[in-house]
KOLKEFI-329719 format. One record per atom (N, C-alpha, C): residue in three letters; chain; atom name; x, y, z negated. Coordinates in Angstrom, 1 decimal. Example, Ala and Ser with C-alpha at 12.3 -4.5 7.8 and 13.67 -1.06 7.14 Angstrom:
# residues 2
@finu->Ala; drenpa->A; marvo->N; u->13.2; v->-5.7; w->-7.8
@finu->Ala; drenpa->A; marvo->CA; u->12.3; v->-4.5; w->-7.8
@finu->Ala; drenpa->A; marvo->C; u->13.2; v->-3.3; w->-7.8
@finu->Ser; drenpa->A; marvo->N; u->12.8; v->-2.2; w->-7.1
@finu->Ser; drenpa->A; marvo->CA; u->13.7; v->-1.1; w->-7.1
@finu->Ser; drenpa->A; marvo->C; u->12.9; v->0.0; w->-7.9
//
This chain:
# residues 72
@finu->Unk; drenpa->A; marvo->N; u->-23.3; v->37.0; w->-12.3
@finu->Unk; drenpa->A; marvo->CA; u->-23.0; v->36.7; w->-10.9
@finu->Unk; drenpa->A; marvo->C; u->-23.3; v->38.0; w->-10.1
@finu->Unk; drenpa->A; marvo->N; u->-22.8; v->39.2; w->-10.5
@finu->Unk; drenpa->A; marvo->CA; u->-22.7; v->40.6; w->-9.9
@finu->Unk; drenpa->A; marvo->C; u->-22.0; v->40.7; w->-8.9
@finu->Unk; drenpa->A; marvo->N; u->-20.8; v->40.3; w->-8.7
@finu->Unk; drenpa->A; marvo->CA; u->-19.9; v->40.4; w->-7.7
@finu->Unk; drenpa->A; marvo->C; u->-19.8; v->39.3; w->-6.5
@finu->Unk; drenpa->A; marvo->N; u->-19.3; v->40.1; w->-5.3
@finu->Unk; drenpa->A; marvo->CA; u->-19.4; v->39.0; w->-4.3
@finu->Unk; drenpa->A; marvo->C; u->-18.7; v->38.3; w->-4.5
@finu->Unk; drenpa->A; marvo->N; u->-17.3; v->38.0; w->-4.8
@finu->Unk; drenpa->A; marvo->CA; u->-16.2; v->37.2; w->-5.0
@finu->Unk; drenpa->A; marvo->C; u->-17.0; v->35.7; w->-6.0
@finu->Unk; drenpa->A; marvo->N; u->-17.8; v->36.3; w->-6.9
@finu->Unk; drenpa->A; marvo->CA; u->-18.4; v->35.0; w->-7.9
@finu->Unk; drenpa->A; marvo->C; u->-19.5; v->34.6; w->-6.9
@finu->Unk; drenpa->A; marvo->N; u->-20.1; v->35.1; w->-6.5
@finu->Unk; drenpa->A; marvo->CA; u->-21.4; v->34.5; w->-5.2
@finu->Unk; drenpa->A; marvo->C; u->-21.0; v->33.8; w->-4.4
@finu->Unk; drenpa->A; marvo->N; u->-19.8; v->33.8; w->-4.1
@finu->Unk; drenpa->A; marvo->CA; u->-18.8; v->33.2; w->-3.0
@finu->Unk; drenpa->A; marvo->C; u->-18.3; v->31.9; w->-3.1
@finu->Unk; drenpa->A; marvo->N; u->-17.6; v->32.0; w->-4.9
@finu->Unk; drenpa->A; marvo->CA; u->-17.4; v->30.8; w->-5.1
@finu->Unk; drenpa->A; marvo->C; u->-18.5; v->30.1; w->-5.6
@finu->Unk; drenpa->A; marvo->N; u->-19.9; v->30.6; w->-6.1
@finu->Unk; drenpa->A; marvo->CA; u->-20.8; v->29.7; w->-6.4
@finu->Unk; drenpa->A; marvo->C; u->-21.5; v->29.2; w->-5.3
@finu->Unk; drenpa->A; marvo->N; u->-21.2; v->30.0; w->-3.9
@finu->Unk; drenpa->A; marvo->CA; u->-21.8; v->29.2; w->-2.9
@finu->Unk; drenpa->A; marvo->C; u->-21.3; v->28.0; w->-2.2
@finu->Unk; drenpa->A; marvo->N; u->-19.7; v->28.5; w->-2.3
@finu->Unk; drenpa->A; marvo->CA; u->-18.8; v->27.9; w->-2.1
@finu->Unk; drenpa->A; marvo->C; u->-19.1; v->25.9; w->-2.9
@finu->Unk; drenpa->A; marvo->N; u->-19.3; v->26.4; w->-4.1
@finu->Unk; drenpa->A; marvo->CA; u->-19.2; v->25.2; w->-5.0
@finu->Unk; drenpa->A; marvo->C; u->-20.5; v->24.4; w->-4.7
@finu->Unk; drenpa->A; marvo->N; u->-21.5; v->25.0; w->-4.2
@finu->Unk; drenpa->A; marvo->CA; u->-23.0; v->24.4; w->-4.0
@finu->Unk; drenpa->A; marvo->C; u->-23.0; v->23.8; w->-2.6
@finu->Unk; drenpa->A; marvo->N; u->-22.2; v->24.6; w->-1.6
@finu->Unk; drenpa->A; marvo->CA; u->-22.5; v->24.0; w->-0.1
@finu->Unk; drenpa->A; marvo->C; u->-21.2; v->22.7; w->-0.4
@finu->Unk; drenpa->A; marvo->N; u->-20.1; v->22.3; w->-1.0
@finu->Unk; drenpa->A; marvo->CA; u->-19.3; v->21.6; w->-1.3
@finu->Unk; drenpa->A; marvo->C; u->-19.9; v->20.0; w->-1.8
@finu->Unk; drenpa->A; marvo->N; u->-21.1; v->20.3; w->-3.0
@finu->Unk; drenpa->A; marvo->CA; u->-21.6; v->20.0; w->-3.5
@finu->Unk; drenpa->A; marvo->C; u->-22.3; v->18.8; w->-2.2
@finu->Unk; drenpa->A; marvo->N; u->-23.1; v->19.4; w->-1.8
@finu->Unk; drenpa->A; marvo->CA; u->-24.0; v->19.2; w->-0.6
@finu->Unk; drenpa->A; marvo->C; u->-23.3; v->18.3; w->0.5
@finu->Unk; drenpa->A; marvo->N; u->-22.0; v->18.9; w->1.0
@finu->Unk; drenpa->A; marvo->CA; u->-21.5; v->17.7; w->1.6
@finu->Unk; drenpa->A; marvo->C; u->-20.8; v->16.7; w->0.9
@finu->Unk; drenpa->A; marvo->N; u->-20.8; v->16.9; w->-0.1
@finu->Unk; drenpa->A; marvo->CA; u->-20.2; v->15.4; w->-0.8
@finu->Unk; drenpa->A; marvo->C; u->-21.4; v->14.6; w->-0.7
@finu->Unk; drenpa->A; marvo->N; u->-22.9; v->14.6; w->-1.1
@finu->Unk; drenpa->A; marvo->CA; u->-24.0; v->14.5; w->-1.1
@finu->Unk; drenpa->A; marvo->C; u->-24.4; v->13.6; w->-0.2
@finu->Unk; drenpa->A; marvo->N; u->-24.3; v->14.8; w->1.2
@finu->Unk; drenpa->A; marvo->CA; u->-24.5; v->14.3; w->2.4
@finu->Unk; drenpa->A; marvo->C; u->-24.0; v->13.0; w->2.6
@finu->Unk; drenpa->A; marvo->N; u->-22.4; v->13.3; w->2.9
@finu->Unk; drenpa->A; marvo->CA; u->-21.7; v->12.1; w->3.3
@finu->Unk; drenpa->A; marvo->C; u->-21.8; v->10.8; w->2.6
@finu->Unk; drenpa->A; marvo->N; u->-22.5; v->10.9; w->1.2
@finu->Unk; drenpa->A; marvo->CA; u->-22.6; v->9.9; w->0.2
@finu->Unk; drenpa->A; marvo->C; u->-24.1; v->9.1; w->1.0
@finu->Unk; drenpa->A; marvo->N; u->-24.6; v->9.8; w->0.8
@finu->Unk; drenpa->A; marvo->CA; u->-26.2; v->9.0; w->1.4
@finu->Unk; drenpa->A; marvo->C; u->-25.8; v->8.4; w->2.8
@finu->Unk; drenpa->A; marvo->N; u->-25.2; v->9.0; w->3.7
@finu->Unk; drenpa->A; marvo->CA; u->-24.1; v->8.8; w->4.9
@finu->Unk; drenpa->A; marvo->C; u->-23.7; v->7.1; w->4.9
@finu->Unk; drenpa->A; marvo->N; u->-22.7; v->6.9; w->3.7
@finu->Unk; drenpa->A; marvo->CA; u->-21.8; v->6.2; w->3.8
@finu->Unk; drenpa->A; marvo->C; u->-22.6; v->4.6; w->3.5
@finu->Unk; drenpa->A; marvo->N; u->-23.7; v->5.3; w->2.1
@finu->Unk; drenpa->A; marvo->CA; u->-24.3; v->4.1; w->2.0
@finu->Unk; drenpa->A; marvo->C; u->-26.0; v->3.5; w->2.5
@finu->Unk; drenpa->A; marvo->N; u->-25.9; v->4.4; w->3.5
@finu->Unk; drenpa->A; marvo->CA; u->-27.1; v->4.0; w->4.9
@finu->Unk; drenpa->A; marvo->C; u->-25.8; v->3.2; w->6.3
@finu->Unk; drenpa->A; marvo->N; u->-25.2; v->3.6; w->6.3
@finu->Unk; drenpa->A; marvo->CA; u->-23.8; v->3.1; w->6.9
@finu->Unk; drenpa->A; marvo->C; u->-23.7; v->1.4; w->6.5
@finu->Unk; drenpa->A; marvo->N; u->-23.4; v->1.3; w->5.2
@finu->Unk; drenpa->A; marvo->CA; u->-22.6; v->0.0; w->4.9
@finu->Unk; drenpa->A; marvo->C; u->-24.1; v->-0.7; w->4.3
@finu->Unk; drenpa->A; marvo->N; u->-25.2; v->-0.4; w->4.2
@finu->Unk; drenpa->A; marvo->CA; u->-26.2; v->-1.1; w->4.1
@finu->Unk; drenpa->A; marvo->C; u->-27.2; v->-1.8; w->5.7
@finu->Unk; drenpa->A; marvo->N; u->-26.6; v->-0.8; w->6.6
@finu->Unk; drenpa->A; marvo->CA; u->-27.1; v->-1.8; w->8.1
@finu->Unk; drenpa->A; marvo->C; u->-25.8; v->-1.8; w->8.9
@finu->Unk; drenpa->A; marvo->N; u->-25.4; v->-2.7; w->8.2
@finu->Unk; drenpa->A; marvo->CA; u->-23.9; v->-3.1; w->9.1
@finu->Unk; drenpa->A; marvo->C; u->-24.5; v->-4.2; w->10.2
@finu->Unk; drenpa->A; marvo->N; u->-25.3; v->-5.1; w->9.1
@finu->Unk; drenpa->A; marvo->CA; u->-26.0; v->-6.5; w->9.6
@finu->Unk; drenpa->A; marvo->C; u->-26.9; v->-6.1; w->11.2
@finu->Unk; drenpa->A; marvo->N; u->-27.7; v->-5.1; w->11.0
@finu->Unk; drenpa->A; marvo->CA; u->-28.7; v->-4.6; w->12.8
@finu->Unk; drenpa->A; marvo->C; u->-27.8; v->-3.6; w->13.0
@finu->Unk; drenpa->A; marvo->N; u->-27.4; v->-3.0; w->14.0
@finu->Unk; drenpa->A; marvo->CA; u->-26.9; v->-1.6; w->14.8
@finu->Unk; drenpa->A; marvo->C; u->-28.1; v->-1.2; w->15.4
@finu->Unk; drenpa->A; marvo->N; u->-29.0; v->-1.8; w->15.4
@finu->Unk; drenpa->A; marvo->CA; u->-29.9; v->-1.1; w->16.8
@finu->Unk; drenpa->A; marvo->C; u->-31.2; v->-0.6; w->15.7
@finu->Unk; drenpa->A; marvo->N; u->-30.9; v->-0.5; w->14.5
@finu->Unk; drenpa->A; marvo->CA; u->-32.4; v->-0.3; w->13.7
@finu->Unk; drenpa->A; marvo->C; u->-31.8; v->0.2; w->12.1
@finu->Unk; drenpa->A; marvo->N; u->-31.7; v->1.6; w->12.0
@finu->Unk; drenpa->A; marvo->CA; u->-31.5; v->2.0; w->11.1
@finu->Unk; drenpa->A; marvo->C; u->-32.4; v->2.8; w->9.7
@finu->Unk; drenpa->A; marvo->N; u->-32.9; v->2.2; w->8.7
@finu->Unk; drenpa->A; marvo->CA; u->-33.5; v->3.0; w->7.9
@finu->Unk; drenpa->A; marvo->C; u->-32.6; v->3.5; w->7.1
@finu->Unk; drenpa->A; marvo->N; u->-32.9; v->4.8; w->7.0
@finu->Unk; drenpa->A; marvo->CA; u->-32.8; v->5.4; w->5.6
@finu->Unk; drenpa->A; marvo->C; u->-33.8; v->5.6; w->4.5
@finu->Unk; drenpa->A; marvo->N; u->-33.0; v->5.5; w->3.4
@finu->Unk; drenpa->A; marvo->CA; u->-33.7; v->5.3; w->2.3
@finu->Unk; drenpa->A; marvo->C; u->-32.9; v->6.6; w->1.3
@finu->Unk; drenpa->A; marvo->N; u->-33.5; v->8.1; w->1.1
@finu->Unk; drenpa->A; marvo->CA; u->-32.5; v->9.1; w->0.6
@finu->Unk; drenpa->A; marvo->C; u->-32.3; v->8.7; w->-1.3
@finu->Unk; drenpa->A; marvo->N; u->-31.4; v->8.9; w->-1.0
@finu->Unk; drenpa->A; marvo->CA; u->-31.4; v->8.6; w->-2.6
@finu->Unk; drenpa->A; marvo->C; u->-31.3; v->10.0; w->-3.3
@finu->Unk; drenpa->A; marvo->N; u->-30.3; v->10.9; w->-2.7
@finu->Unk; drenpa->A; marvo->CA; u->-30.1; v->12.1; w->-3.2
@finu->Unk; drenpa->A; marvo->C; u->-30.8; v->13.5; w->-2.2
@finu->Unk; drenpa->A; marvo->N; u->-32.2; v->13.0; w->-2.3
@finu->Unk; drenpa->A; marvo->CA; u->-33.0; v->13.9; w->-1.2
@finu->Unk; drenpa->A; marvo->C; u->-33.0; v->15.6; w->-2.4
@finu->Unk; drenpa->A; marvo->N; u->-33.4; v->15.0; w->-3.5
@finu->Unk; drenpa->A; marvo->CA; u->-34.3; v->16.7; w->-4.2
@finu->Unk; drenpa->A; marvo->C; u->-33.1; v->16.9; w->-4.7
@finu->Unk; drenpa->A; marvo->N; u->-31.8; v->16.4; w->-4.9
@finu->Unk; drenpa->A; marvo->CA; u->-30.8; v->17.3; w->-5.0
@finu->Unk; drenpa->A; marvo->C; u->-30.3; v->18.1; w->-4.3
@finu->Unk; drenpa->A; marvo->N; u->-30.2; v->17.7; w->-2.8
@finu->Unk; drenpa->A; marvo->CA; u->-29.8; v->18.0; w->-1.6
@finu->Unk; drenpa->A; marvo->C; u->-30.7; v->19.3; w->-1.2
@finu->Unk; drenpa->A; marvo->N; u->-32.0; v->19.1; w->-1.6
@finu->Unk; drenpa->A; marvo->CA; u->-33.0; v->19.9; w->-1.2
@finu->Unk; drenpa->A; marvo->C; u->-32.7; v->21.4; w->-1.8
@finu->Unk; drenpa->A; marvo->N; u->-32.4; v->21.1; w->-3.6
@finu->Unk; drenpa->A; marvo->CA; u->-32.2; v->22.2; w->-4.6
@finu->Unk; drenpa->A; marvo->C; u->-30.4; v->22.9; w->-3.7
@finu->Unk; drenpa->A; marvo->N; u->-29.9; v->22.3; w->-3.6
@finu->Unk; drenpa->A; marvo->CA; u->-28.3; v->22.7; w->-3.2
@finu->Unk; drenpa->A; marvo->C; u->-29.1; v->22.8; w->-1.5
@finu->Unk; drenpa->A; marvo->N; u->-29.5; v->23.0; w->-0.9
@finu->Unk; drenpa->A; marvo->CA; u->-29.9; v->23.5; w->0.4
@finu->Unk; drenpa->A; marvo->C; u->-30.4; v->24.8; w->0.0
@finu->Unk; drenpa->A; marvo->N; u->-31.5; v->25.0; w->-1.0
@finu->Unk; drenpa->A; marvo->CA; u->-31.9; v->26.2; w->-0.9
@finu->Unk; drenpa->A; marvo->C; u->-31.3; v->27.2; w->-1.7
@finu->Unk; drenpa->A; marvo->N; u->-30.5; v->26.5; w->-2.8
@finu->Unk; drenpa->A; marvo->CA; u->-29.2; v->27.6; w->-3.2
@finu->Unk; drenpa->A; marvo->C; u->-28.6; v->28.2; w->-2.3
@finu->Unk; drenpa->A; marvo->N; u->-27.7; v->27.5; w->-1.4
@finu->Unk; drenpa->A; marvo->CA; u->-27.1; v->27.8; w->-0.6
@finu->Unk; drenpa->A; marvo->C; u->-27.7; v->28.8; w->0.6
@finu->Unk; drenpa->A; marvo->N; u->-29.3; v->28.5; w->1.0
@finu->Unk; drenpa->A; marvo->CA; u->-29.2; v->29.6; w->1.9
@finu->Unk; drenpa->A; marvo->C; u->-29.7; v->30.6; w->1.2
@finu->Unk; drenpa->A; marvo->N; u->-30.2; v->30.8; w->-0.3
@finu->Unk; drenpa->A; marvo->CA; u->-30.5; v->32.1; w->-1.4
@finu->Unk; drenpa->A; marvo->C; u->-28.8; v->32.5; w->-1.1
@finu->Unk; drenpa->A; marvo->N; u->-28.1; v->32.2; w->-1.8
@finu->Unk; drenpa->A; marvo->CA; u->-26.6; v->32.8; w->-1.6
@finu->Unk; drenpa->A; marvo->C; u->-25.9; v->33.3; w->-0.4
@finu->Unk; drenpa->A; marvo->N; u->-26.5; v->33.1; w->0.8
@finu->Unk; drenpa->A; marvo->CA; u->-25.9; v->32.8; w->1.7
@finu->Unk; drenpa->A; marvo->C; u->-26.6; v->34.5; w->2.6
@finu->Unk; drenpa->A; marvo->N; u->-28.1; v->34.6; w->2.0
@finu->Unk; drenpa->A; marvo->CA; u->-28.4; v->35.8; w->2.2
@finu->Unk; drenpa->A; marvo->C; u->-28.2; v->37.1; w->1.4
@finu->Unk; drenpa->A; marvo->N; u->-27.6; v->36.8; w->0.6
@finu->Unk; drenpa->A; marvo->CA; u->-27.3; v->37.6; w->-0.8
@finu->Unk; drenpa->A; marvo->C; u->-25.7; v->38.0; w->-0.5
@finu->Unk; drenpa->A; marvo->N; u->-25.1; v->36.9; w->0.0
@finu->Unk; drenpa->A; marvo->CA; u->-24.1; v->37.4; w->0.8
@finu->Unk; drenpa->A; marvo->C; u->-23.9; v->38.7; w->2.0
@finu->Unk; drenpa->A; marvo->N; u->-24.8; v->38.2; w->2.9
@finu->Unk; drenpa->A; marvo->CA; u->-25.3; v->38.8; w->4.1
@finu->Unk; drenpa->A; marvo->C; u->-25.7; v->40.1; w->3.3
@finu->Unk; drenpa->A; marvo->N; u->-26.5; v->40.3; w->3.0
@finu->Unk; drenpa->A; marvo->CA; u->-27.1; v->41.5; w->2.5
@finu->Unk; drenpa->A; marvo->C; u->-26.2; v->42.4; w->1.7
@finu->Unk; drenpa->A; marvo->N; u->-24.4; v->41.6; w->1.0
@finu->Unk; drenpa->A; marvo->CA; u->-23.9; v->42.7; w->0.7
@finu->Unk; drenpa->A; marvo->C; u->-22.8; v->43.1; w->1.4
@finu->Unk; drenpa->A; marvo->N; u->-22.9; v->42.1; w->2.8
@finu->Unk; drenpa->A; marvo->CA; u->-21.9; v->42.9; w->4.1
@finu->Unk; drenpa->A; marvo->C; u->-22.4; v->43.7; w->4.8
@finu->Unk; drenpa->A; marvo->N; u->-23.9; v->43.8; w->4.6
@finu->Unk; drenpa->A; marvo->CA; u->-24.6; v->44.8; w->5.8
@finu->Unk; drenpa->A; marvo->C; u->-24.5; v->46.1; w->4.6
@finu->Unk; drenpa->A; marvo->N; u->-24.7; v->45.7; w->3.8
@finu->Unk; drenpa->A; marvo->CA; u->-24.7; v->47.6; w->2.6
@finu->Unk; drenpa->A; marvo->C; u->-23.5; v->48.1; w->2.9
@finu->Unk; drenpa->A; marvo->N; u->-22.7; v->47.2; w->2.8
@finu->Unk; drenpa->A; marvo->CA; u->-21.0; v->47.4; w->2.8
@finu->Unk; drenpa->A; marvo->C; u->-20.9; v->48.3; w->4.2
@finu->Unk; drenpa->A; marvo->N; u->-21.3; v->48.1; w->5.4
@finu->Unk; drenpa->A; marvo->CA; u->-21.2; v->48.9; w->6.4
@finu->Unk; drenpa->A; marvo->C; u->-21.7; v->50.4; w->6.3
//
């Protein structure tokens, strides 16, 4: 993973990852209090995955940064 172009799409593939993720835990905190509107718990189901693909992405994200600032 030497080159930006692979950093890019591995970040690409991790922050991707993450909103699928997101929107999943989303959908089924959504369709599990249909029944109350005024009282919603969450219950994460994909928290420490979310957590690992959160901190990938901001590792890559400054690894990115850091090879547009050399670049200048």
């Amino acid at each position: 993973m030497s080159n930006k172009l692979e950093i890019l799409k591995e970040y690409q593939k991790a922050a991707s990852k993450l909103n699928q993720l997101k929107s999943k835990e989303a959908e089924v905190n959504r369709s599990e209090n249909n029944e109350d509107k005024d009282t919603v718990v969450i219950k994460p189901q994909f928290g420490n995955e979310m957590n690992q693909l959160n901190e990938e992405c901001v590792q890559l994200n400054m690894i990115l940064e850091a090879m547009d600032a050399s670049e200048d």
